[in-house]
N, C-alpha and C positions, 0 to 999 in steps of 0.2 A: 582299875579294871572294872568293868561292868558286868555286877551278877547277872546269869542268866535264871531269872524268879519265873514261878510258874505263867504267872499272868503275861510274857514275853512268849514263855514257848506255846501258849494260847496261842498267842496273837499267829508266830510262827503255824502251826497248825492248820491255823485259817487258811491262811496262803497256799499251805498244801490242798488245800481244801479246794481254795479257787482255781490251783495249776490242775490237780486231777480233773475239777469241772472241766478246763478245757479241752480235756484231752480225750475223756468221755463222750463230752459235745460233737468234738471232732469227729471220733469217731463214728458216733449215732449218725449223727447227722451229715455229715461232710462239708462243717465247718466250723467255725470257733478260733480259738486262741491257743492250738495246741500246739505250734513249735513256739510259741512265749510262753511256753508250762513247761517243755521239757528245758527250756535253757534256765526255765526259776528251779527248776530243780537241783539241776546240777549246781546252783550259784550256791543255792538254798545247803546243798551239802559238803558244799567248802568254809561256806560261812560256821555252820555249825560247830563242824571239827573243831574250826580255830578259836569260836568262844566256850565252846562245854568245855572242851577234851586237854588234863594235865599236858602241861608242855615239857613231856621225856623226846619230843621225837629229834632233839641233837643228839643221843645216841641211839636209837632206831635202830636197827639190823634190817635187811630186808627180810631175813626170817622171821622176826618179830613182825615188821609192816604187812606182811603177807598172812600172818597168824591173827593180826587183828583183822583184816580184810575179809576171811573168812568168816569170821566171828556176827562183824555184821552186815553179812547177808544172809547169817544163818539162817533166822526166822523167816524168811523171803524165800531159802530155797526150797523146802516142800512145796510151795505153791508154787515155785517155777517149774518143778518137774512134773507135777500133775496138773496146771494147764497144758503143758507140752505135749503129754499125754493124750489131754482131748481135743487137740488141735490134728494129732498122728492122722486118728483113720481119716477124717475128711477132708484132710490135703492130700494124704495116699487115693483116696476116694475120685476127688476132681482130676487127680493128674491120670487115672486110669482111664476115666472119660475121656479125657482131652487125649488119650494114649501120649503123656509124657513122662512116664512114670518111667522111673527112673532109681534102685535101689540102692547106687552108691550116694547119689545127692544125700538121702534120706539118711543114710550111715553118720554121711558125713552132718547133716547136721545134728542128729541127736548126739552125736559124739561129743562135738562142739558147745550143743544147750546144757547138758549132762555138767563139764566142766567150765561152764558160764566163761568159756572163751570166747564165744561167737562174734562179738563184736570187734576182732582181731582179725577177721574175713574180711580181703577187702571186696567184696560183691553183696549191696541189700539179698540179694535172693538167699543167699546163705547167712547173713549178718543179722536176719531182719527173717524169720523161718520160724516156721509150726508158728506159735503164740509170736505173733508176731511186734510184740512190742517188750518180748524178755531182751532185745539188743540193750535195753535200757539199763537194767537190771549186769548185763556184762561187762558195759563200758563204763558203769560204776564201781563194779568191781575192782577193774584194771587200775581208776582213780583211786582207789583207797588204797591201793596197794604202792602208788606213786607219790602218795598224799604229806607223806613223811619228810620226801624228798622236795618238795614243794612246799612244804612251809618252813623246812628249814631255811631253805633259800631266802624265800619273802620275810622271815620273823631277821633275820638281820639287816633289813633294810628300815632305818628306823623312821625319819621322815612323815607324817601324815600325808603331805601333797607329794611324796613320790612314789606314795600306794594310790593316790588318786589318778598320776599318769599311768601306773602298771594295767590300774581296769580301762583306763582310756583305749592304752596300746593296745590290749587283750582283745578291745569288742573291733580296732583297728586292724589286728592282724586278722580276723574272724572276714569281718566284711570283707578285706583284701582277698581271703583264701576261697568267698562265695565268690567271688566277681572272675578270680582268674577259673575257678572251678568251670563255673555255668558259661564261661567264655569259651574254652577250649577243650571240653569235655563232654562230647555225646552220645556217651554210654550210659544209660539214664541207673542203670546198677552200681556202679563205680563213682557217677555224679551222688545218689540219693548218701551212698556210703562216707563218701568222704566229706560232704555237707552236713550230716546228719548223726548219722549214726557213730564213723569214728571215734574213737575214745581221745586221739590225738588232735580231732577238733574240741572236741568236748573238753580238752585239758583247760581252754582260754575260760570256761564258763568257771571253771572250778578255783580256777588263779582267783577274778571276779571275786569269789566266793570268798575267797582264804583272806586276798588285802583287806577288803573291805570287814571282814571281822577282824583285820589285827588293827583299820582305825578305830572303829566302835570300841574299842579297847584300850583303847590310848587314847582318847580324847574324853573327858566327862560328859555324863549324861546332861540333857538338858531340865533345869524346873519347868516347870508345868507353864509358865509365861511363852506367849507365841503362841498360844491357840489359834487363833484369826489367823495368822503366816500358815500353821502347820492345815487349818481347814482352806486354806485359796490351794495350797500346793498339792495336800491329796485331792481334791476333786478338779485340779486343772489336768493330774496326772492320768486322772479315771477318764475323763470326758477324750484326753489325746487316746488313749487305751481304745476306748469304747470305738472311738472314729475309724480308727487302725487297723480294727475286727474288722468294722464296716467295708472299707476300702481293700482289705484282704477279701474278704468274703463274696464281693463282687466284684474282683478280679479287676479292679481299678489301680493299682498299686503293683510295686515292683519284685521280683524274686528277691532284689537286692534288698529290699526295705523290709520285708517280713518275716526273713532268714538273718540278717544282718547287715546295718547294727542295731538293728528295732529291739528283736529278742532277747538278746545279752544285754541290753542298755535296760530293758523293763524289768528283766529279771535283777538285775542289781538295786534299782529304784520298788521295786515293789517290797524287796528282802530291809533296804534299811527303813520305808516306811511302817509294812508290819515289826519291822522289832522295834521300831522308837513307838508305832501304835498314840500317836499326839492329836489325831484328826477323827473328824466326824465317823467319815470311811470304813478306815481300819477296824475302829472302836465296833460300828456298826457288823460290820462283815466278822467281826471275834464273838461267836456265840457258841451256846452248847452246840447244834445242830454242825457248825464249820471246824469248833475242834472238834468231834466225833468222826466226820469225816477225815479231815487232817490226818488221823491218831488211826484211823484204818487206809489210809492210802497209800500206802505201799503193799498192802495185800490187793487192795481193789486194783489197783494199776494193773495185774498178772493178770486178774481175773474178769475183767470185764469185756477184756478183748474178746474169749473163746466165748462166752454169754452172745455176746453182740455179732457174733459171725455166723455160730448156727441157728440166730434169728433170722439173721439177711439171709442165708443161701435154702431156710427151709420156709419162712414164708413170704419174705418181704420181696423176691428173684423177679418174679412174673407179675407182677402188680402192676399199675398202671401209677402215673405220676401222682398223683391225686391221692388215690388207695394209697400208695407207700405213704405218705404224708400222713394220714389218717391212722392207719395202724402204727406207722411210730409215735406220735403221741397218744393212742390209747397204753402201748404195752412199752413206754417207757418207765414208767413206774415198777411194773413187775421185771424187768430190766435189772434197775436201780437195786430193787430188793435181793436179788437174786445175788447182785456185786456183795452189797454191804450184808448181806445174810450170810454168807459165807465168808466173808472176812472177819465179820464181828464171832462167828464161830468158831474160827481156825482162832483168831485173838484169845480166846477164851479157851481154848483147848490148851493152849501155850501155855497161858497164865498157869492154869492150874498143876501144869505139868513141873512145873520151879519148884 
């Protein structure tokens, strides 16, 4: 078995580092690499389970699975219900201008945010509501809670190369379930849900996750020979990456390709390149600045969405193309500060609190 030593879950760090950059990016700006950040996440925390975490879960209870599921989103939930919070008045606010205000929708979703069910709605407008990227944070939930039952499964399949077909199949059923989705479904609420947000899509990214840390596990690490192999393969990996943004981002590229099976394929290749960390890349990309971020982004994720929205709706709305352009890179920075000033807060409030 391969230790997981500090200098791994560096490397690991990083990657979250680079997955919340995109998501961020995304967001600021309206574009980036952020559904190939949320699918390395989700990889990212099937992987995990399966190399930290003792293996009790062949006798698991769902009471127990459910009791540790809790546990870790503990640190997460204070900050999910006080973005949610500052998300309340100014979507109650917009929908009274718009007169669509509507008090049972509201009900129902703080109800919903409250017990980090929401991503169990099959409709984004409810799934994906107030702070609207806590779905993520739900439909993690739901996986940790089903996590038990999923690696039991996979941990008796012993095989290397029949964990390699499971991620193959995984990103195949994915791709299959976007193609039929976007083909026969033109409810753009019920389409965004069951592509995106579901926890039941989400399940294939978490399988990903789990195989691929029970090969790394079963197979010996490699010596340090193969540098030149491991430097052609991460910056052949980065340059496709980089293209892929490019070709997403100006709309040259297909729904199919940039949902699946681009995302869940990168997401699996990014997670075993930062944990083996053999290449210029990685090594380069693993610094104090990426694990600091890393190591707060799971508070910045909650928190930078309601940052970035009552920017946009109080000064960035009536701007002209140019202006907007201009003030977002001036008050990205205070942006930024605002995410990790308050995560690195709330982290340090935690700490001390043990």
């Amino acid at each position: 078995m391969i230790s997981s030593n500090n200098k791994k879950l560096d490397s690991i760090q990083a990657l979250r580092a680079l997955a919340f950059a995109g998501v961020f990016i995304g967001h600021f700006f309206i574009c980036g690499w952020s559904h190939i950040a949320v699918s390395t996440f989700f990889v990212l925390s099937g992987f995990l389970l399966t190399i930290k975490t003792p293996n009790d879960y062949e006798t698991c209870s769902f009471a127990t699975s459910f009791k540790k599921a809790v546990k870790r989103i503990s640190k997460l939930y204070p900050v999910h219900i006080v973005t949610m919070l500052m998300m309340l008045p100014c979507m109650i606010w917009q929908d009274k201008i718009l007169q669509t205000f509507d008090p049972v929708k509201y009900i129902k979703q703080v109800v919903l945010n409250i017990f980090v069910v929401s991503s169990l709605y099959p409709s984004a407008d409810i799934a994906s509501s107030l702070n609207r990227v806590a779905w993520f944070l739900s439909s993690l939930f739901v996986l940790y809670i089903i996590f038990p039952y999923l690696y039991r499964l996979l941990n008796r399949i012993k095989g290397v190369h029949s964990h390699v077909l499971i991620i193959l199949i995984s990103i195949a059923v994915q791709t299959m379930i976007v193609y039929l989705i976007f083909g026969g479904i033109y409810d753009e609420n019920l389409l965004v849900y069951l592509t995106h947000i579901s926890p039941f899509y989400r399940i294939f990214d978490m399988v990903c996750g789990i195989s691929l840390g029970l090969i790394v596990r079963r197979i010996p690490e490699e010596k340090e020979s193969g540098k030149v192999t491991a430097a052609v393969i991460e910056i052949a990996v980065f340059l496709f990456f980089l293209f892929q943004v490019y070709l997403t981002d100006s709309g040259a590229t297909s729904i199919y390709l940039y949902r699946a099976p681009f995302c869940p394929a990168m997401g699996v290749i990014f997670t075993l390149l930062f944990y083996r960390k053999k290449g210029p890349v990685t090594k380069l990309l693993t610094n104090r600045l990426t694990v600091f971020v890393g190591n707060m982004s799971g508070y910045a994720y909650l928190i930078h969405f309601p940052v970035i929205f009552y920017f946009n709706i109080f000064v960035v709305m009536n701007l002209t193309s140019l202006r907007r352009t201009i003030i977002h890179l001036v008050v990205l920075p205070l942006t930024l500060g605002i995410t990790f000033g308050g995560s690195y807060l709330y982290d340090r409030f935690i700490s001390e609190r043990k």
